[in-house]
VOGU-3710 file (C-alpha; in Angstrom, 3 decimals, decimal comma):
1> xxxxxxxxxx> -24,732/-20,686/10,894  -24,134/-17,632/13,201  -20,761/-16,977/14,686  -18,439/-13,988/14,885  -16,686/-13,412/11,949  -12,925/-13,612/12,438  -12,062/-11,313/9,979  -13,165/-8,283/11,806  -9,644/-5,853/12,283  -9,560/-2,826/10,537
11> xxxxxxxxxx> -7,378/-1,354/12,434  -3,847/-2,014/14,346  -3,955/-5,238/15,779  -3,697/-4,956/19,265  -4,067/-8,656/20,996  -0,897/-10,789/20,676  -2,745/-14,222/19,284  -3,947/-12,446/16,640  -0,694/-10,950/15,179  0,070/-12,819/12,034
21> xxxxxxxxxx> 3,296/-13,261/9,696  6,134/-10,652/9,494  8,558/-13,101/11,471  11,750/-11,875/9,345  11,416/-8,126/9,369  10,571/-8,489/13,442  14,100/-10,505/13,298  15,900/-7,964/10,895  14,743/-4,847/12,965  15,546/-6,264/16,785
31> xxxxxxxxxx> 18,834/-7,659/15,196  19,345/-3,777/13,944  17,986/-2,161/17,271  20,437/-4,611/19,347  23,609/-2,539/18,059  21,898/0,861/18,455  20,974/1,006/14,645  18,079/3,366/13,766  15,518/1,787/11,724  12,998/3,380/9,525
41> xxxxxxxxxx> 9,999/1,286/8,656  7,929/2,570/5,729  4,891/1,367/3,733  1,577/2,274/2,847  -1,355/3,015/4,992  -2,972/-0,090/6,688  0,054/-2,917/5,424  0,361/-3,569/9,177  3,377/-1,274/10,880  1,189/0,236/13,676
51> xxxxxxxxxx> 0,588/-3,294/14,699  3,980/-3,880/14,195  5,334/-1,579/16,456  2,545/-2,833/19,338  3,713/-5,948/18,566  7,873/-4,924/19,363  6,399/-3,809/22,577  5,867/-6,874/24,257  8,535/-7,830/26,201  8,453/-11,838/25,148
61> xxxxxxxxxx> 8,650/-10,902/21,356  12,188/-9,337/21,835  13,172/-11,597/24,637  15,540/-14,208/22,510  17,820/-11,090/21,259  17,924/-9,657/24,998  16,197/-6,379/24,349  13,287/-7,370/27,376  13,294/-5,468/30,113  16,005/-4,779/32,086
71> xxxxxxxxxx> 18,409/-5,023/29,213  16,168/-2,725/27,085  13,419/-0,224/27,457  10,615/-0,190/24,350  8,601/3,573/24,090  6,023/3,878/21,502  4,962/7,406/20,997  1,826/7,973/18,590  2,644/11,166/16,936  -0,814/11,509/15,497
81> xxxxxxxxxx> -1,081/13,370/18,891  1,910/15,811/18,181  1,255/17,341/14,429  1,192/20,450/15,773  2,890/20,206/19,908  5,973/22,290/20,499  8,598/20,567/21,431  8,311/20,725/25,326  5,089/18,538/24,559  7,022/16,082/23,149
91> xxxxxxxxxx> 10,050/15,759/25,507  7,257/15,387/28,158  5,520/12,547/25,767  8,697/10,857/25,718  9,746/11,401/29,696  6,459/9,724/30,696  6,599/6,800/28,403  10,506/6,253/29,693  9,193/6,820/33,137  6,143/4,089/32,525
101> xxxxxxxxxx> 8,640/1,367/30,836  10,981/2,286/33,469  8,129/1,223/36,018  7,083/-1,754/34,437  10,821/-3,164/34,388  11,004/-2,252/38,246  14,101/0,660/37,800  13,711/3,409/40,064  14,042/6,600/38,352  14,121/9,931/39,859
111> xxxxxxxxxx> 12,107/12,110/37,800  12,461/15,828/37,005  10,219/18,240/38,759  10,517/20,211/35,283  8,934/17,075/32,998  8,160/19,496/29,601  11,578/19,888/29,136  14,896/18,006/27,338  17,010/18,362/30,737  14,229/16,322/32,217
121> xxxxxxxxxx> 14,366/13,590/29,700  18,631/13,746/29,549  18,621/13,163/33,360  16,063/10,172/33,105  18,223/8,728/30,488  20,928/9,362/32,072  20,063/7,445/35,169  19,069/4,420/32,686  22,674/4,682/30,585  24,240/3,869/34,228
131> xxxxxxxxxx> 22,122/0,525/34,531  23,491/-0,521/31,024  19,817/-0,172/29,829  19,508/-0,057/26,097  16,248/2,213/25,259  14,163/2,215/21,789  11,339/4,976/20,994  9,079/4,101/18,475  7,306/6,799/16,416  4,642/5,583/15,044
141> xxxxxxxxxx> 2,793/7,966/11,549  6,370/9,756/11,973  5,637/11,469/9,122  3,259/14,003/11,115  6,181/15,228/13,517  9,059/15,324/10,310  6,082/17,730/9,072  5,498/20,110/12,062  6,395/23,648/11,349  7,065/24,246/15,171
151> xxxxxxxxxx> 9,800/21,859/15,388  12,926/22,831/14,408  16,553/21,293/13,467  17,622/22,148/16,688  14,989/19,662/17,981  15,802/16,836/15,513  19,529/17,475/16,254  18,961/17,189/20,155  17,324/13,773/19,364  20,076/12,588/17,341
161> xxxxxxxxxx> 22,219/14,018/20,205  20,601/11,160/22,477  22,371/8,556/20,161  25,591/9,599/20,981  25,183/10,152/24,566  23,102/7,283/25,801  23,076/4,513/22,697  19,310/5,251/22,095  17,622/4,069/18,866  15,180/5,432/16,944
171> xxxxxxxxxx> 11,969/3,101/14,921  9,728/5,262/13,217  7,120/4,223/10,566  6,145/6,297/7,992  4,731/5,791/4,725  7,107/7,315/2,559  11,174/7,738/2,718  11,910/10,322/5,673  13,356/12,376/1,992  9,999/12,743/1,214
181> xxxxxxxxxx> 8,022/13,531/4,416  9,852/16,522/5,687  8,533/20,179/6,202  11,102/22,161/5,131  14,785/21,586/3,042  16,442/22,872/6,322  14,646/20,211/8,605  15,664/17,192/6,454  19,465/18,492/6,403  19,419/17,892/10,178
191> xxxxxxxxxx> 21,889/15,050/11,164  19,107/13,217/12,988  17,784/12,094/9,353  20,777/10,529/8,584  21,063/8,375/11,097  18,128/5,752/9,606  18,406/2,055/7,478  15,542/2,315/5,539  13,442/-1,513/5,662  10,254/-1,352/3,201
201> xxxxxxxxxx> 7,208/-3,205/4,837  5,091/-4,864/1,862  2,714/-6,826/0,557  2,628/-11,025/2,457  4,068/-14,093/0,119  0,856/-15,823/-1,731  1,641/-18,743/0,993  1,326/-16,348/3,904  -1,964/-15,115/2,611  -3,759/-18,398/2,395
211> xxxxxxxxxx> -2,395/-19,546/5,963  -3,308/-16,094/7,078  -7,127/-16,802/5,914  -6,881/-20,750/6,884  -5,188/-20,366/10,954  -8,134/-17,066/11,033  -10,794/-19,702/9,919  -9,660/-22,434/12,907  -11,701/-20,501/15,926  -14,382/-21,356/14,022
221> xxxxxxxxxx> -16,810/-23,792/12,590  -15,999/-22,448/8,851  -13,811/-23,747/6,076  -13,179/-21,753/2,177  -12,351/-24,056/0,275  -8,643/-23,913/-1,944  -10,443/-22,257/-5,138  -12,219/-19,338/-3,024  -9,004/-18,602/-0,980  -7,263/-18,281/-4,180
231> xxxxxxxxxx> -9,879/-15,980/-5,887  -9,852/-13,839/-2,854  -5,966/-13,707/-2,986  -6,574/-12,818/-6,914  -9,276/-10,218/-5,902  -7,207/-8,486/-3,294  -3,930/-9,481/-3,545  -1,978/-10,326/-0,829  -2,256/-7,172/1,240  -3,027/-8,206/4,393
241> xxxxxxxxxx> -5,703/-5,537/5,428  -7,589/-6,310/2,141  -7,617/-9,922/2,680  -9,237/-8,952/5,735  -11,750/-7,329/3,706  -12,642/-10,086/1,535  -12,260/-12,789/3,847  -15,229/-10,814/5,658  -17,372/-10,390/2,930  -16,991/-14,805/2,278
251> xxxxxxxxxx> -17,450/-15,736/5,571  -20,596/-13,303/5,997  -21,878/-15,181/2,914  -20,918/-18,307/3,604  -22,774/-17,609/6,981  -25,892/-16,801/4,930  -25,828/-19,791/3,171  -24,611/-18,347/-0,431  -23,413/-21,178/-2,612  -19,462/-20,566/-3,236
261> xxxxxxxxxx> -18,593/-23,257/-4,776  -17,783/-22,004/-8,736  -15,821/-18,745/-10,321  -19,252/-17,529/-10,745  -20,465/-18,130/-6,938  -17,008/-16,076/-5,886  -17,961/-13,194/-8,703  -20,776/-12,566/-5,707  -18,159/-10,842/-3,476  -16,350/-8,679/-5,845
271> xxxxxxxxxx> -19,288/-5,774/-5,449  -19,447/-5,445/-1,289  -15,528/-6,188/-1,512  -15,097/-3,539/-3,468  -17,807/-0,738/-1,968  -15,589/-1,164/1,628  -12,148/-0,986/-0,129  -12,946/1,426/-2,421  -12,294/4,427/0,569  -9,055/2,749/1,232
281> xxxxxxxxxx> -8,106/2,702/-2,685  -8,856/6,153/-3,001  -7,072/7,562/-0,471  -3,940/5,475/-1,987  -4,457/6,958/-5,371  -5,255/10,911/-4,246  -1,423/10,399/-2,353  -0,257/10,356/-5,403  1,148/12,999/-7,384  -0,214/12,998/-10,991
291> xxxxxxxxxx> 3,033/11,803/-12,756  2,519/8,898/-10,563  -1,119/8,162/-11,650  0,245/8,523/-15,181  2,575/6,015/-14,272  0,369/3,670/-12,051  -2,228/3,693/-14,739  -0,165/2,284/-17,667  2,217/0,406/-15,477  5,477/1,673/-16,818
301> xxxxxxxxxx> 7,610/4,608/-16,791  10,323/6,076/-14,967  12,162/3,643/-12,981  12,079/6,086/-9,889  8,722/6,158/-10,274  7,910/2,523/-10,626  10,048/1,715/-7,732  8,174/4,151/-5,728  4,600/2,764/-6,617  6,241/-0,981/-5,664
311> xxxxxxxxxx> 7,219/0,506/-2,415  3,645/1,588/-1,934  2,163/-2,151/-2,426  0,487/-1,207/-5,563  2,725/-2,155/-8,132  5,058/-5,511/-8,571  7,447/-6,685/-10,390  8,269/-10,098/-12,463  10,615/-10,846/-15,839  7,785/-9,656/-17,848
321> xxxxxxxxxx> 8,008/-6,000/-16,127  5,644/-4,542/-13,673  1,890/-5,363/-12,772  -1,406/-4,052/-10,292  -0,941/-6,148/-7,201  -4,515/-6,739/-6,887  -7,746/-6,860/-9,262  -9,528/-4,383/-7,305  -6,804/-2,061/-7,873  -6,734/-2,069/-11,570
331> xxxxxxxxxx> -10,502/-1,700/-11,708  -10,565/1,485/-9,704  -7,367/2,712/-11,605  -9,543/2,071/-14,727  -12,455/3,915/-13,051  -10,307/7,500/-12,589  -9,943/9,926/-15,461  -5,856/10,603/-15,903  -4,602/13,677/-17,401  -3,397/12,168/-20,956
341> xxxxxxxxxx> -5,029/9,385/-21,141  -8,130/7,104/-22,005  -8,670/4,063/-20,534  -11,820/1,739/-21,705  -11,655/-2,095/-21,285  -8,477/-3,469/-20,958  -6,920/-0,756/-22,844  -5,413/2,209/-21,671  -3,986/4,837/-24,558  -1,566/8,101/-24,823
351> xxxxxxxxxx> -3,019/9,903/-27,626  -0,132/12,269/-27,785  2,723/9,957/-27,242  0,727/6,896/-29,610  1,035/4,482/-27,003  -1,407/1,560/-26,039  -0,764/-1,000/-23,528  -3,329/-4,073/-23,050  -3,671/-4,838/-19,435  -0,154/-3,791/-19,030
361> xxxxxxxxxx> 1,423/-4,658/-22,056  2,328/-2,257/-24,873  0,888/-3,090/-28,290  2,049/-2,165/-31,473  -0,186/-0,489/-33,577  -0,076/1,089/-36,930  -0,901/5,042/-37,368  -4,734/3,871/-39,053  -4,430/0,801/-36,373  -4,579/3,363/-33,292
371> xxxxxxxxxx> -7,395/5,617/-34,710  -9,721/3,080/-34,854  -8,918/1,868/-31,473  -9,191/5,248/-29,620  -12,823/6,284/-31,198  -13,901/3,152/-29,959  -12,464/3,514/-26,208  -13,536/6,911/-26,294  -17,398/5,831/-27,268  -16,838/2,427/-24,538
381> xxxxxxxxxx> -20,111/0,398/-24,434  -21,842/2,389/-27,450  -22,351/1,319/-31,164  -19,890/3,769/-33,659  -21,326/4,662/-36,700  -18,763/2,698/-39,479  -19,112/6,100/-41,403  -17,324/7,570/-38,267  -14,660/5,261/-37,924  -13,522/5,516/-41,857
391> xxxxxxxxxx> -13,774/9,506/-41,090  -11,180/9,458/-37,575  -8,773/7,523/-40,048  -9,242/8,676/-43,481  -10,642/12,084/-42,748  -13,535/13,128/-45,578  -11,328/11,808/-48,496  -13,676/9,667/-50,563  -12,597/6,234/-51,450  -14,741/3,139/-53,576
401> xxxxxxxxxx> -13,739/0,478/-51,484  -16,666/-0,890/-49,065  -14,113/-3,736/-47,415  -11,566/-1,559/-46,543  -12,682/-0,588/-42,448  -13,791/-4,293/-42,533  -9,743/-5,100/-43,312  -8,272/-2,610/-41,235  -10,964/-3,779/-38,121  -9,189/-6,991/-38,906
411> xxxxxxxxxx> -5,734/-6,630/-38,816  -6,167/-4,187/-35,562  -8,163/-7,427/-34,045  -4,914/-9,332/-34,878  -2,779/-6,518/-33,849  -4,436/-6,576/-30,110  -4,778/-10,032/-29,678  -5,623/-11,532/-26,877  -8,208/-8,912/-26,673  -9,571/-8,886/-30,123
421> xxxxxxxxxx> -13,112/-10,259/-29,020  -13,440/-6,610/-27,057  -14,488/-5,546/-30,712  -17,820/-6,121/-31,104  -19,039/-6,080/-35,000  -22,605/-4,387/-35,173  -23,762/-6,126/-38,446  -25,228/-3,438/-40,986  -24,300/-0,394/-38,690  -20,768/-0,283/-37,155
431> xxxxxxxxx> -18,658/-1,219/-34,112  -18,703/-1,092/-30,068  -15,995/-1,881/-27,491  -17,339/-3,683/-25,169  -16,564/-7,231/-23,132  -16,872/-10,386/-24,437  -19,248/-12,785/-23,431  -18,448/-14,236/-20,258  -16,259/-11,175/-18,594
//
């Protein structure tokens, strides 16, 4: 079988037939934009609000709530390009880009012979206010102009000036709360911060993943069947630029004629799924402070905190508290070394605080209990000596009973349970953590 694989974006998605989902935040953020309301989208890198934005630029997406051309003018501004621009760079960005809408909605605008400066964009905007033309600029990575030092809040406060004058609304994208992204205290008390509704952009309903995967496979002669799609949303979870990933990595098998028919065929993908996310994972996790890889890694905490990780697609939330949102995620959490902490198996432990949670959930342990169960997570995968084990709990006090590590190995068994079979008797020598057979 050779064809092109369909799951080939990485980055924004640029052609219209292959934008996918996101029907009610496009709704909720033109119905916002129609009465002048600023919008800030946020979410983490790659969930899809570059392609968003190029997607709010096309005329027939916004035509049903009148905000097409000539009713309403759409600017995107990339501010990747302005990290570091004065600010006559940027009124000149944002002249040309009214100018260029202008154009394409055939208004005739007089333009400035001074274009670098905010008198040139007022008098463009101007001339638009008089045709009862609504106008949007979209920042897209915001979070690169909020932090450049040459921008000041007389800039932000001449921008939020433009909302009171001419009705103009702002979009920006960011990946974290405008709070968070500014420079300086004296930026973010501007009024032009103020001025925002906040609307997350997360992860895609389990449905919308699988019909995401499914309409992708359609263009061509390919088909996963029910049980892959659903180990790949399992794998990934359903973020759609790691579904991408996955999805790539089946099809390229599937195109190389590599059975995928069982649990154990799909187990084939985890490793090259993994070696391309594994970039994208990391840069997630080094965003964070450490308080929130505490917090990520045992998947509890401060509520601020929590709510901040669910914001950022990698934690979720059901009645039985909060959870990884993908597989891959909670191996490569399990992979880093957190200040505090030990993490072996499905266990992750606070020495200092006696804490141990078992793939998320907290166990209760006795005092002898926990210091068994931490000299065997911190010797993962090796045999410990039965001698050592009766030392980390009993210290060097001497005691004639040969079945009592044999009981206590027992009861923390039952105490851990359902991951009792992670202790792995060594008959005649000790214990090991290590998986069961069949993991």
């Amino acid at each position: 079988m050779s064809m092109d694989n369909p799951f080939y974006h990485r980055g924004a998605i640029r052609r219209q037939h292959d934008f996918y989902n996101r029907e009610a935040e496009i709704n909720q953020i033109l119905g916002l934009l129609r009465n002048g309301q600023s919008v800030s989208l946020i979410g983490p890198r790659r969930i899809g609000k570059s392609s968003l934005l190029i997607h709010l630029t096309r005329p027939d997406v916004r035509a049903q709530l009148q905000l097409d051309p000539p009713h309403a003018l759409f600017v995107l501004i990339d501010c990747q390009e302005f990290g570091g621009s004065p600010p006559e760079e940027i009124y000149e960005a944002l002249l040309d880009g009214l100018l260029d809408a202008a154009q394409d909605a055939g208004m005739a605008i007089e333009a400035d012979q001074s274009p670098g400066t905010y008198r040139a964009l007022d008098r463009a905007l101007h001339q638009i206010h008089k045709n009862d033309t609504a106008v949007v600029v979209l920042l897209d990575e915001f979070e690169l102009l909020a932090a450049n030092e040459q921008l000041t809040p007389y800039f932000f406060a001449r921008l939020r000036g433009l909302t009171t004058k001419y009705g103009l609304a702002y979009l920006t994208a960011s990946q974290r709360p405008l709070f968070a992204i500014t420079a300086e205290e004296e930026i973010l008390s501007s009024p032009f911060f103020n001025i925002f509704v906040t609307l997350p952009l997360g992860l895609f309903t389990l449905e919308a993943s699988r019909k995401m995967i499914l309409e992708r496979l359609e263009s061509v002669d390919c088909s996963f069947s029910a049980e892959l799609v659903d180990y790949l949303i399992f794998l990934v979870g359903p973020h759609p630029f790691f579904l991408h990933i996955a999805a790539y990595h089946a099809f390229q098998a599937k195109a190389q004629d590599v059975a995928l028919e069982s649990k154990e065929d799909f187990g084939q993908l985890d490793s090259p799924i993994e070696v391309e996310a594994d970039s994208h994972l990391g840069y997630l996790w080094q965003n964070l402070t450490p308080d929130e890889q505490y917090v990520l890694a045992i998947a509890d905490g401060p509520i601020d905190s929590l709510r901040l990780l669910e914001q950022q697609c990698l934690l979720e939330s059901n009645e039985d508290g909060y959870h990884y949102t993908s597989e891959i995620l909670r191996r490569y959490v399990r992979r880093q070394q957190v200040t505090g902490l030990i993490q072996a198996g499905p266990f992750v432990i606070d020495q200092q605080r006696h804490q141990v949670w078992g793939k998320g959930q907290e166990l209760s342990l006795t005092t002898s209990q926990f210091a068994i169960l931490v000299s065997l997570c911190q010797n993962a995968g090796q045999v410990v000596h039965g001698d050592d084990l009766e030392t980390a709990v009993w210290g060097d006090v001497l005691v004639d009973d040969p079945d009592r590590l044999k009981t206590l190995i027992k009861r923390l068994r039952r105490a851990i349970a359902p991951f009792d079979t992670w202790i792995i008797s060594e008959r005649g020598v000790g214990y090991a953590l290590r998986p069961p057979e069949g993991q």
